[in-house]
PyMOL Python script that loads the backbone (N, CA, C, O; Angstrom):
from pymol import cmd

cmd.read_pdbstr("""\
ATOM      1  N   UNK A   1     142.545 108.593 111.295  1.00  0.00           N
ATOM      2  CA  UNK A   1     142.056 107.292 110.926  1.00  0.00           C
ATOM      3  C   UNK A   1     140.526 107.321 110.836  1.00  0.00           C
ATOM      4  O   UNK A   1     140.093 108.376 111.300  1.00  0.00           O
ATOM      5  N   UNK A   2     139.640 106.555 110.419  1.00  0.00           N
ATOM      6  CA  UNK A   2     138.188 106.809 109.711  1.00  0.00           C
ATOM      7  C   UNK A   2     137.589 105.456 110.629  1.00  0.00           C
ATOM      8  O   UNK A   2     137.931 104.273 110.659  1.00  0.00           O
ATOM      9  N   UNK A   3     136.672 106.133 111.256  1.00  0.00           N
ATOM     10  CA  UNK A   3     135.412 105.471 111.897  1.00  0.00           C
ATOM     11  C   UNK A   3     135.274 103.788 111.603  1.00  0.00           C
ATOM     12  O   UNK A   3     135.187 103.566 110.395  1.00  0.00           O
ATOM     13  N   UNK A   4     135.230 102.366 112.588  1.00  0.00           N
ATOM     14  CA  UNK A   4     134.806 101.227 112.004  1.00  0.00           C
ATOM     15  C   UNK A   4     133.562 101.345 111.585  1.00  0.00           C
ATOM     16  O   UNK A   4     133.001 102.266 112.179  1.00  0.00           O
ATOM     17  N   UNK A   5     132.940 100.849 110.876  1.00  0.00           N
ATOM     18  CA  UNK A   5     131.627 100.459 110.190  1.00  0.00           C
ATOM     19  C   UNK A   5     131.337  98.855 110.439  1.00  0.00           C
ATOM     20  O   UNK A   5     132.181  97.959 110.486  1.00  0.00           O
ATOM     21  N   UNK A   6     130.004  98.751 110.576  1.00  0.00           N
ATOM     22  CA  UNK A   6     129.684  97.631 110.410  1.00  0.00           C
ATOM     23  C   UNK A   6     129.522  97.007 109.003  1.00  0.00           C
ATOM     24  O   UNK A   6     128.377  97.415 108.809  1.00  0.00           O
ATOM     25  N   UNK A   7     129.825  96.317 107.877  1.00  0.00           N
ATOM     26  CA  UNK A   7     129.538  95.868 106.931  1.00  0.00           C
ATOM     27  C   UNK A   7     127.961  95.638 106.289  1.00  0.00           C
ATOM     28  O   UNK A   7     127.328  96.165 105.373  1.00  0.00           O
ATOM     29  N   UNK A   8     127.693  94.581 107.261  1.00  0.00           N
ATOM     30  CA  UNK A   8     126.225  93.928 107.310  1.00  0.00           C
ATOM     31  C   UNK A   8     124.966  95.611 107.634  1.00  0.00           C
ATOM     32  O   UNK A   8     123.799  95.632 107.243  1.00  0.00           O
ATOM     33  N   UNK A   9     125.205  96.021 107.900  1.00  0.00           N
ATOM     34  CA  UNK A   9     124.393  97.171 108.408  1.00  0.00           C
ATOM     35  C   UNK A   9     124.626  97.955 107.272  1.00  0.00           C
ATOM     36  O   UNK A   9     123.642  98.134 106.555  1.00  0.00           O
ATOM     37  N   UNK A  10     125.920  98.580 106.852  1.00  0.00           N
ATOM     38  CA  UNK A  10     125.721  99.668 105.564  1.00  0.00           C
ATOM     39  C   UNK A  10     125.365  99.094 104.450  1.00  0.00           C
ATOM     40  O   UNK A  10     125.133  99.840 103.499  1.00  0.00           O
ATOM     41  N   UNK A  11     125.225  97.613 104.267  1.00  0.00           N
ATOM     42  CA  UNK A  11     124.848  97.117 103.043  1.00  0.00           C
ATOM     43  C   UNK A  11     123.013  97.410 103.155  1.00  0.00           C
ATOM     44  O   UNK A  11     122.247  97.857 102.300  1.00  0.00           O
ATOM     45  N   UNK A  12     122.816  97.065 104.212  1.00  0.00           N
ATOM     46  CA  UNK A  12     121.338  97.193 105.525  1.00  0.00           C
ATOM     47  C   UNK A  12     120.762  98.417 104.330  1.00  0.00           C
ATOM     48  O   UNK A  12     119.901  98.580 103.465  1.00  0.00           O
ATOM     49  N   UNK A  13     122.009  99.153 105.045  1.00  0.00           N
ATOM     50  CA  UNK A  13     121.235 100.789 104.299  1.00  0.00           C
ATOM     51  C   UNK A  13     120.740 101.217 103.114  1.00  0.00           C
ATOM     52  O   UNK A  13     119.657 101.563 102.642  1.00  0.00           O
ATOM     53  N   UNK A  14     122.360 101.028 102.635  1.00  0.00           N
ATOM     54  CA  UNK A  14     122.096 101.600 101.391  1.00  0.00           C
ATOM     55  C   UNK A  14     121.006 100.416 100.409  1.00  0.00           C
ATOM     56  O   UNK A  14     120.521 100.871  99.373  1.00  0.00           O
ATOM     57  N   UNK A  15     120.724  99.138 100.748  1.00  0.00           N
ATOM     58  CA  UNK A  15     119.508  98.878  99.685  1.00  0.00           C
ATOM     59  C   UNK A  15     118.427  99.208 100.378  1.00  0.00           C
ATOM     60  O   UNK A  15     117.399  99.179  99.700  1.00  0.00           O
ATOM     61  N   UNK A  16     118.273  99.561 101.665  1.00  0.00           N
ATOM     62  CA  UNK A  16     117.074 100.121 102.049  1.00  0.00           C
ATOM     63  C   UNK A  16     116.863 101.732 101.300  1.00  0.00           C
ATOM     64  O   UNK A  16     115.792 102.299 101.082  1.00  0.00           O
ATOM     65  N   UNK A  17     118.438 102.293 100.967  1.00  0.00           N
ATOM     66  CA  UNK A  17     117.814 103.763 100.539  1.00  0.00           C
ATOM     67  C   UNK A  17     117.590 103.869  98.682  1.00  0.00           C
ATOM     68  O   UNK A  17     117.094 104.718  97.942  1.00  0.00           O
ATOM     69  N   UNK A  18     118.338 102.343  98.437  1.00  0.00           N
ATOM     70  CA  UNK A  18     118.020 102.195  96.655  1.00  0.00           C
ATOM     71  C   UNK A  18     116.523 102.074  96.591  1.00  0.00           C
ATOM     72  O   UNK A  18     115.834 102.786  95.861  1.00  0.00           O
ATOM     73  N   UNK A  19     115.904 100.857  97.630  1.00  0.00           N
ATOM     74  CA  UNK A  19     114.960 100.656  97.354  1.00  0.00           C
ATOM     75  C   UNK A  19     113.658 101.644  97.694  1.00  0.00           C
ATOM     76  O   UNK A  19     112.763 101.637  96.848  1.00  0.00           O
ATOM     77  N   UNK A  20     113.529 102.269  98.557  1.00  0.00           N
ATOM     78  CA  UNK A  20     113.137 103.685  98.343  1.00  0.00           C
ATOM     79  C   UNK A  20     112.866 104.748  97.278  1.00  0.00           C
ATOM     80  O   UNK A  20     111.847 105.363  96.965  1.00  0.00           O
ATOM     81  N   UNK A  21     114.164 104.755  96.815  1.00  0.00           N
ATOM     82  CA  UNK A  21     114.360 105.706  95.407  1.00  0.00           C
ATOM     83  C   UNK A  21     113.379 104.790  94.556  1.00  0.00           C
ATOM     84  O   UNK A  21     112.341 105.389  94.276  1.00  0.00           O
ATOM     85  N   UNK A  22     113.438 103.644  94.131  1.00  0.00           N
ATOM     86  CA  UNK A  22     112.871 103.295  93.657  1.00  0.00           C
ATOM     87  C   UNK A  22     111.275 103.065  93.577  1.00  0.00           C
ATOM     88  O   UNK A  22     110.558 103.024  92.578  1.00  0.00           O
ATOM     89  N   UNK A  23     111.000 102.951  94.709  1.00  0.00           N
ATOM     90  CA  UNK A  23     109.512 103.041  95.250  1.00  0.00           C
ATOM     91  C   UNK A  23     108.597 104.041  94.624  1.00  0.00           C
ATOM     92  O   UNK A  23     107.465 103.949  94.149  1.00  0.00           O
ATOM     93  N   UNK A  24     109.568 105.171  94.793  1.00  0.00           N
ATOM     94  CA  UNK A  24     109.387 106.493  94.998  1.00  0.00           C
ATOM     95  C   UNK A  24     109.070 106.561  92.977  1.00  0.00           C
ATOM     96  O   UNK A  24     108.078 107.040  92.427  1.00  0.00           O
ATOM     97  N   UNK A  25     109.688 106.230  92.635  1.00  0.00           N
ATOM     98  CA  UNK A  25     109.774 106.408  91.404  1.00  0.00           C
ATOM     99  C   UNK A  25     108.534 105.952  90.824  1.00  0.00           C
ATOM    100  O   UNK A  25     107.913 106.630  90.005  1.00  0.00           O
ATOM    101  N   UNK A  26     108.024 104.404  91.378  1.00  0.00           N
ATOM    102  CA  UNK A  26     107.309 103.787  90.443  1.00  0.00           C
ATOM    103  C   UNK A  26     105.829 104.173  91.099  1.00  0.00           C
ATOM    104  O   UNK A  26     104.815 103.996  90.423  1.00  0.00           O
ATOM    105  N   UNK A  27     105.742 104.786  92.637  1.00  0.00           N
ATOM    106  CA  UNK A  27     104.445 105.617  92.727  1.00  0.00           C
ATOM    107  C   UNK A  27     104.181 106.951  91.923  1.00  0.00           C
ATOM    108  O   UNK A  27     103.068 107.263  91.500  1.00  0.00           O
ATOM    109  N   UNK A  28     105.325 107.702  91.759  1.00  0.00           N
ATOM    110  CA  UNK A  28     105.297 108.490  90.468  1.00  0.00           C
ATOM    111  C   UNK A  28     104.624 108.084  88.871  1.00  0.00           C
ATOM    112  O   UNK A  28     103.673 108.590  88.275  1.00  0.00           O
ATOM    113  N   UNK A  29     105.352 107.201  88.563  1.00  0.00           N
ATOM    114  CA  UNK A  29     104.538 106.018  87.477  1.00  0.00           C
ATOM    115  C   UNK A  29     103.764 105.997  87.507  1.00  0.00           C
ATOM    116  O   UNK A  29     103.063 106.853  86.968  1.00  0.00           O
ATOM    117  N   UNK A  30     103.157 104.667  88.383  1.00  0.00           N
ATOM    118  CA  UNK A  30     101.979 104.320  88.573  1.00  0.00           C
ATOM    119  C   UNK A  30     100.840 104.604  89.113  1.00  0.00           C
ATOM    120  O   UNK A  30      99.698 104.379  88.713  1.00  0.00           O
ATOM    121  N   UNK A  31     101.370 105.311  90.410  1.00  0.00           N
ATOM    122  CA  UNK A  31     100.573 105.580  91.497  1.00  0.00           C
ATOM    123  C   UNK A  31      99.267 106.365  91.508  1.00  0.00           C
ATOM    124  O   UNK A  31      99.504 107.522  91.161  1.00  0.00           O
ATOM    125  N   UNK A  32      98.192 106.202  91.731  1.00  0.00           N
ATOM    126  CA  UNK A  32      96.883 106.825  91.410  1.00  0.00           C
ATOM    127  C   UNK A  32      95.799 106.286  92.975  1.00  0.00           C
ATOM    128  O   UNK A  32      95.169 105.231  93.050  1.00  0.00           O
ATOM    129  N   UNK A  33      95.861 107.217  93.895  1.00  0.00           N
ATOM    130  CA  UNK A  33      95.060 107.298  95.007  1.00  0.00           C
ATOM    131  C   UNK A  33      93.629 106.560  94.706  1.00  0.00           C
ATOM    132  O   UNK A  33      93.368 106.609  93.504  1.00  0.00           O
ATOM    133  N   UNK A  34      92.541 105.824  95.562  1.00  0.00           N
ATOM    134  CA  UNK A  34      91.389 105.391  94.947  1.00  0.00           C
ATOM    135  C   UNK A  34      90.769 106.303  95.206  1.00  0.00           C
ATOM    136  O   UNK A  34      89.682 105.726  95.208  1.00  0.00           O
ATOM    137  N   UNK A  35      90.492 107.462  95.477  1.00  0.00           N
ATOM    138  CA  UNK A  35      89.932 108.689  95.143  1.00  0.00           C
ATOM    139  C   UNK A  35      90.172 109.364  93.568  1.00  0.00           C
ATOM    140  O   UNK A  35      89.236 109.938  93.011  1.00  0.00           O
ATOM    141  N   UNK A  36      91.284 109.257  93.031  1.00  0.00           N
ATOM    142  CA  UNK A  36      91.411 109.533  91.628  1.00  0.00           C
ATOM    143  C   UNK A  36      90.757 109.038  90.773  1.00  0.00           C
ATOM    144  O   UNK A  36      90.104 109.580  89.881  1.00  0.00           O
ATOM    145  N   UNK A  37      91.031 107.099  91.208  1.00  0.00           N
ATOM    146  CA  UNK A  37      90.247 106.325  90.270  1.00  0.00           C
ATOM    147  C   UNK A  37      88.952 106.416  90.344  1.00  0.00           C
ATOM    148  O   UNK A  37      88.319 106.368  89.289  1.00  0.00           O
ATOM    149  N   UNK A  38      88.383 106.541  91.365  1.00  0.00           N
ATOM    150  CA  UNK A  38      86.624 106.841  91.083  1.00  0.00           C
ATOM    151  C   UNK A  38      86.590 108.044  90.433  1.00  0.00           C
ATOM    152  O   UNK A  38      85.763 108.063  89.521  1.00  0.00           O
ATOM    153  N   UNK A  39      86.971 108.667  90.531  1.00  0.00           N
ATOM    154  CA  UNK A  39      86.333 110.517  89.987  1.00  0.00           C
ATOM    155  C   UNK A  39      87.098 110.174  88.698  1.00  0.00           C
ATOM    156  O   UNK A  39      86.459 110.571  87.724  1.00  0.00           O
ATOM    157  N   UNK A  40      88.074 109.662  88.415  1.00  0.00           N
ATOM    158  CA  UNK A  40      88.235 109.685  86.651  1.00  0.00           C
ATOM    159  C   UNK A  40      86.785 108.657  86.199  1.00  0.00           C
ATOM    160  O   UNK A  40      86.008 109.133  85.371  1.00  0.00           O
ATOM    161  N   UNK A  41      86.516 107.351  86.751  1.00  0.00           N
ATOM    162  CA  UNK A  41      85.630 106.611  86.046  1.00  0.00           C
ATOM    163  C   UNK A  41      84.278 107.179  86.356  1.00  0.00           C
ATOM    164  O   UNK A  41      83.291 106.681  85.815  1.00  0.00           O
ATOM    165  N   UNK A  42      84.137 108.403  87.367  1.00  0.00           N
ATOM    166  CA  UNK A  42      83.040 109.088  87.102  1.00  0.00           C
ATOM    167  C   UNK A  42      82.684 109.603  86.495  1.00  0.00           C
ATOM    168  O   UNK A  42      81.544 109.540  86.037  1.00  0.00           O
ATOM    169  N   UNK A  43      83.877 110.637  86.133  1.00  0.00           N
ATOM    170  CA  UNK A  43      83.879 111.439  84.764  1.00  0.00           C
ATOM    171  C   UNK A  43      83.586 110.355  83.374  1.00  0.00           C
ATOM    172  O   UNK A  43      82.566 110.594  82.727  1.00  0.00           O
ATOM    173  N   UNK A  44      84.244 109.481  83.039  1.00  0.00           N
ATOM    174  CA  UNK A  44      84.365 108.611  81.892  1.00  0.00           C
ATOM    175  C   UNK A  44      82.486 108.159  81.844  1.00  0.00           C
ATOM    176  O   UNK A  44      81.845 108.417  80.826  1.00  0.00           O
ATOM    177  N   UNK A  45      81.944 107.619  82.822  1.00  0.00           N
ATOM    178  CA  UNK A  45      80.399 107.396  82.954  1.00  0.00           C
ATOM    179  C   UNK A  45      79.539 108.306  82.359  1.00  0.00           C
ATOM    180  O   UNK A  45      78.522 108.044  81.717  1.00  0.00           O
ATOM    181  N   UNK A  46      80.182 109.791  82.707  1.00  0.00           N
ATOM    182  CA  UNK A  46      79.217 110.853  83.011  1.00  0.00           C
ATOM    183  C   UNK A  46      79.157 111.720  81.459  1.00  0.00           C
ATOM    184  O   UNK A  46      78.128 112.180  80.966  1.00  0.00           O
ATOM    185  N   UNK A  47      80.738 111.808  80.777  1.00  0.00           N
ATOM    186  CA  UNK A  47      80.660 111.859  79.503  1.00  0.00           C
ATOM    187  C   UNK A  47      79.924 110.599  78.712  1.00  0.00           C
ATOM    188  O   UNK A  47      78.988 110.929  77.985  1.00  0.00           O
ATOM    189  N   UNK A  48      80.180 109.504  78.765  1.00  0.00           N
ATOM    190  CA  UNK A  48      79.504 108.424  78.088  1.00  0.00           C
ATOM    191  C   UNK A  48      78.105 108.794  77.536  1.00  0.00           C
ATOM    192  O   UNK A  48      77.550 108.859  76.439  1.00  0.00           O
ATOM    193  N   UNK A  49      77.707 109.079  79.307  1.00  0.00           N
ATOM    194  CA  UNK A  49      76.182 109.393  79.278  1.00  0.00           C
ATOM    195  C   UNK A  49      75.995 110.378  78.455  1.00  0.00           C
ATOM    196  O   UNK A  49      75.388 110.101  77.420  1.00  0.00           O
ATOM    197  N   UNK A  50      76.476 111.876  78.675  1.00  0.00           N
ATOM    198  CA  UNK A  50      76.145 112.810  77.587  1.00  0.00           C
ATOM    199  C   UNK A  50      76.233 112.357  76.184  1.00  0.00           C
ATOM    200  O   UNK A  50      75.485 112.951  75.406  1.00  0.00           O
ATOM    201  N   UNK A  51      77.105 111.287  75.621  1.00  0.00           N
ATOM    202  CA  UNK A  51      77.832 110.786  74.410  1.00  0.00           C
ATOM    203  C   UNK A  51      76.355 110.128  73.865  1.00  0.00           C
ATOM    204  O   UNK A  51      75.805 110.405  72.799  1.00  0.00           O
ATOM    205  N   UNK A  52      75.942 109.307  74.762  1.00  0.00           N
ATOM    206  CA  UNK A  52      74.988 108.285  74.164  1.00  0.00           C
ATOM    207  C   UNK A  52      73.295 108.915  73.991  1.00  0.00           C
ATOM    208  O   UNK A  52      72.352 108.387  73.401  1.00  0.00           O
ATOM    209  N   UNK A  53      73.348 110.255  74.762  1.00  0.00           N
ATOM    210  CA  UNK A  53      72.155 111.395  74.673  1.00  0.00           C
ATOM    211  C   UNK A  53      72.029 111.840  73.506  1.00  0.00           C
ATOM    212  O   UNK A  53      70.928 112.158  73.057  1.00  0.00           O
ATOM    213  N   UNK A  54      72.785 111.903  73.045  1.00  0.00           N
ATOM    214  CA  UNK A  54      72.828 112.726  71.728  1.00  0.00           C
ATOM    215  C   UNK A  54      73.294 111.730  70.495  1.00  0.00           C
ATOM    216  O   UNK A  54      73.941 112.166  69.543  1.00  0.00           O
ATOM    217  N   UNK A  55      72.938 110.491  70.599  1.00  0.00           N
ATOM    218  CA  UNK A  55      73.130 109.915  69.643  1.00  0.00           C
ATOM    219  C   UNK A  55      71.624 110.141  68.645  1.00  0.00           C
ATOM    220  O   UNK A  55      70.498 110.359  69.093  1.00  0.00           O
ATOM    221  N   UNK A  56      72.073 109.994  67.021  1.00  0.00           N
ATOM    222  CA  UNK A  56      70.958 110.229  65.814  1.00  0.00           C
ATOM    223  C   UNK A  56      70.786 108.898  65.301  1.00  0.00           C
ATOM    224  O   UNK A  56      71.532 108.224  64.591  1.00  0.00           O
ATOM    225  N   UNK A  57      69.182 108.544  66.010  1.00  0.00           N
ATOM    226  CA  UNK A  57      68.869 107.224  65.067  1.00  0.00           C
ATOM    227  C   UNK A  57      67.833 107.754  64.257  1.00  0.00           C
ATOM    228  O   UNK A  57      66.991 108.626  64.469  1.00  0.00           O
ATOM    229  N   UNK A  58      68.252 106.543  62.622  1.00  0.00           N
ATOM    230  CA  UNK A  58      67.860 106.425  61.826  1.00  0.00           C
ATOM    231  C   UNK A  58      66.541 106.244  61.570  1.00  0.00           C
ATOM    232  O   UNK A  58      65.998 105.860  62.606  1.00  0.00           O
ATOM    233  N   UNK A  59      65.479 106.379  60.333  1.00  0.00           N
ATOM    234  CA  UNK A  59      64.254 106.845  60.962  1.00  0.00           C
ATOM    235  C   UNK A  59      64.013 104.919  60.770  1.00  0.00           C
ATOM    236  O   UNK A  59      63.022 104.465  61.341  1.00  0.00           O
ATOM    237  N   UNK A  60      64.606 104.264  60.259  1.00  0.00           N
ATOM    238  CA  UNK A  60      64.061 102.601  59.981  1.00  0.00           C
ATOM    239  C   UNK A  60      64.142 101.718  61.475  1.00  0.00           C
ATOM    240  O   UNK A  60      63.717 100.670  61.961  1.00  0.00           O
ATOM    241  N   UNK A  61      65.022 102.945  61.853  1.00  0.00           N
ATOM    242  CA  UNK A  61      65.236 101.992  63.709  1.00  0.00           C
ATOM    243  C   UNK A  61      65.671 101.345  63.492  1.00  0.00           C
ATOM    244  O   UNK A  61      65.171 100.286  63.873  1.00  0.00           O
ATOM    245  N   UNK A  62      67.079 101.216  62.646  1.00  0.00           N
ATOM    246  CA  UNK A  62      67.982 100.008  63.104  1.00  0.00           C
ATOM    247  C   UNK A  62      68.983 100.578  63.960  1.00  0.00           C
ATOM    248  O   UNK A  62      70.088 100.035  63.937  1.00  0.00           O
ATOM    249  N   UNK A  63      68.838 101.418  64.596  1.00  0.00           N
ATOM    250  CA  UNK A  63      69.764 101.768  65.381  1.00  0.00           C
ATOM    251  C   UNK A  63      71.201 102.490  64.761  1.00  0.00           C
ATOM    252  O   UNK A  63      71.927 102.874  65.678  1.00  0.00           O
ATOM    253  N   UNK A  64      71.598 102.676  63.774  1.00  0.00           N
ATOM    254  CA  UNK A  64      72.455 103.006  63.258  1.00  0.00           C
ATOM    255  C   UNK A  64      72.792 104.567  62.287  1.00  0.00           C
ATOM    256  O   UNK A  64      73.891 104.741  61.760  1.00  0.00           O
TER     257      UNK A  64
END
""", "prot")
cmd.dss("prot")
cmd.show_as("cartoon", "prot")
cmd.util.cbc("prot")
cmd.orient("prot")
């Protein structure tokens, strides 16, 4: 014969272990440490800067 179970408790579980999986999933997705995000928008700054060094203005100075 097979073990009683509590009802209320394995329901307990198993959306505690769906919701997990899921967690898990959408830090995969989304997830980006704030150490990542600074050093990518450092990088993005730091090219900019080289980008806008080397821009060729026109000799009338309109900027273009």
């Amino acid at each position: 014969m097979s073990d009683v179970i509590n009802l209320r408790r394995e329901r307990k579980r198993r959306k505690s272990a769906e919701d997990a999986k899921e967690a898990e999933t959408n830090r995969r997705l989304h997830g980006r440490t704030k150490g990542q995000k600074m050093a990518d928008m450092l990088e993005k700054r730091r090219s900019e800067a080289l980008l806008d060094g080397k821009k060729i203005f026109s000799a009338e100075g309109d900027g273009s």
